[in-house]
C-alpha positions as CSV (number, residue, x, y, z in Angstrom):
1,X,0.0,0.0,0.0
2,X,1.6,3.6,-1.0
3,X,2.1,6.9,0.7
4,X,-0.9,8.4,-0.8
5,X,-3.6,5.5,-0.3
6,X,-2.1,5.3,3.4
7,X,-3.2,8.8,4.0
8,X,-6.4,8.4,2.2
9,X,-7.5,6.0,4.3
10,X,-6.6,7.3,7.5
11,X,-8.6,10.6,6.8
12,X,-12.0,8.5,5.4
13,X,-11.7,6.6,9.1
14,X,-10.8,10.0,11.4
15,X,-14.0,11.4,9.3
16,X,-16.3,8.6,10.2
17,X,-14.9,9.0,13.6
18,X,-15.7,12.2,13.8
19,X,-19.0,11.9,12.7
20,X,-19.8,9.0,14.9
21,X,-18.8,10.8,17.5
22,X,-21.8,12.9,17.2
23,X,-24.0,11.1,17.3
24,X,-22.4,7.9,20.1
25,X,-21.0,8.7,23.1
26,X,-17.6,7.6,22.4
27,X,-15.7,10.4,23.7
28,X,-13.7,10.1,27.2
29,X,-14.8,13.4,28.7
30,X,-14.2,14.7,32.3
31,X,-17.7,15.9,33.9
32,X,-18.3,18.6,36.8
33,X,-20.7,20.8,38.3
34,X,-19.9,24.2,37.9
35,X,-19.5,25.0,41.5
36,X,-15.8,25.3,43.2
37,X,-14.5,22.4,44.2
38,X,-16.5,19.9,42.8
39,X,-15.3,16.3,42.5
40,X,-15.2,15.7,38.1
41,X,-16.2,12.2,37.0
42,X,-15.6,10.6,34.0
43,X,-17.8,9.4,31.5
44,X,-18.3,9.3,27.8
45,X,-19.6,12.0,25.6
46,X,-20.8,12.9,22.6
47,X,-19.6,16.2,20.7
48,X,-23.2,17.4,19.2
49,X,-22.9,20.5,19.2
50,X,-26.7,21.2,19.7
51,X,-26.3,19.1,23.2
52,X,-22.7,20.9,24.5
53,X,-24.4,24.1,26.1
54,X,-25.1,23.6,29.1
55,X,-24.8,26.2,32.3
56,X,-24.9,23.5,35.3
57,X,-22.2,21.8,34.5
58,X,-18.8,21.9,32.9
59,X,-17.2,18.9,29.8
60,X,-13.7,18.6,29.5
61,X,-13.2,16.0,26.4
62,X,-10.4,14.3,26.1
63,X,-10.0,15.5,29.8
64,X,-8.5,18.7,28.4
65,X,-10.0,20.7,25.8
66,X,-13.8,22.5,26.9
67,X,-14.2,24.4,23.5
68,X,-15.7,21.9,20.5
69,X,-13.8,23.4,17.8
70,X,-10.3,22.2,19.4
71,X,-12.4,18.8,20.5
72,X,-12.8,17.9,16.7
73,X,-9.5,19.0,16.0
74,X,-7.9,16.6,18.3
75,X,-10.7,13.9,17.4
76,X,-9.4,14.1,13.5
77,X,-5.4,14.7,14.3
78,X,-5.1,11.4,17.0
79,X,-7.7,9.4,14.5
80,X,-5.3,10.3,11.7
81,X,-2.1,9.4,13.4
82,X,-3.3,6.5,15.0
83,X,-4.5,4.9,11.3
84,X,-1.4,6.3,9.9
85,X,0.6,4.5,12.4
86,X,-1.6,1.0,12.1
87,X,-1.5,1.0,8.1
88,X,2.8,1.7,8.4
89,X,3.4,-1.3,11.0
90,X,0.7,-4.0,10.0
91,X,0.4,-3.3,5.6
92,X,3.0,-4.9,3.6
93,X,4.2,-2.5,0.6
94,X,4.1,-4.2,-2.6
95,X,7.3,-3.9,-4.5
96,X,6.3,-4.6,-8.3
């Protein structure tokens, strides 16, 4: 498998990542009330952006981002890197 089809590949699976991720609670994300001192708990989340707002309590996804722009950046960037780094070590390239 080449360069190219490697990284064509990788960004078709971080899209359909990111767009499951919508819509399934897939995300690790870090959950507490908006009070000081309150104890977070972690749970999965999804990143619709119609369900984010929310003044009683606060999301960290990834248990460090709170703004969803910088969530899907980081959803599409590790997805990428991760399926970059699975079709380098486990796809044989085909010398013809």
């Amino acid at each position: 498998m080449n360069f190219t089809k490697k990284v064509l590949y990788s960004s078709i699976i971080s899209g359909v990542v990111l767009i499951t991720s919508m819509v399934v609670p897939i995300i690790p994300c870090n959950v507490s009330a908006s009070v000081p001192n309150s104890i977070p708990q972690w749970s999965f989340c999804n990143t619709n952006p119609d369900a984010a707002t929310s003044i009683t309590y606060i999301k960290k996804y990834l248990g460090y981002v709170t703004s969803m722009r910088n969530t899907y950046f980081l959803i599409l960037l590790i997805t990428f890197l991760v399926a970059m780094i699975f079709f380098h070590y486990t796809i044989k390239n085909k010398q013809d």
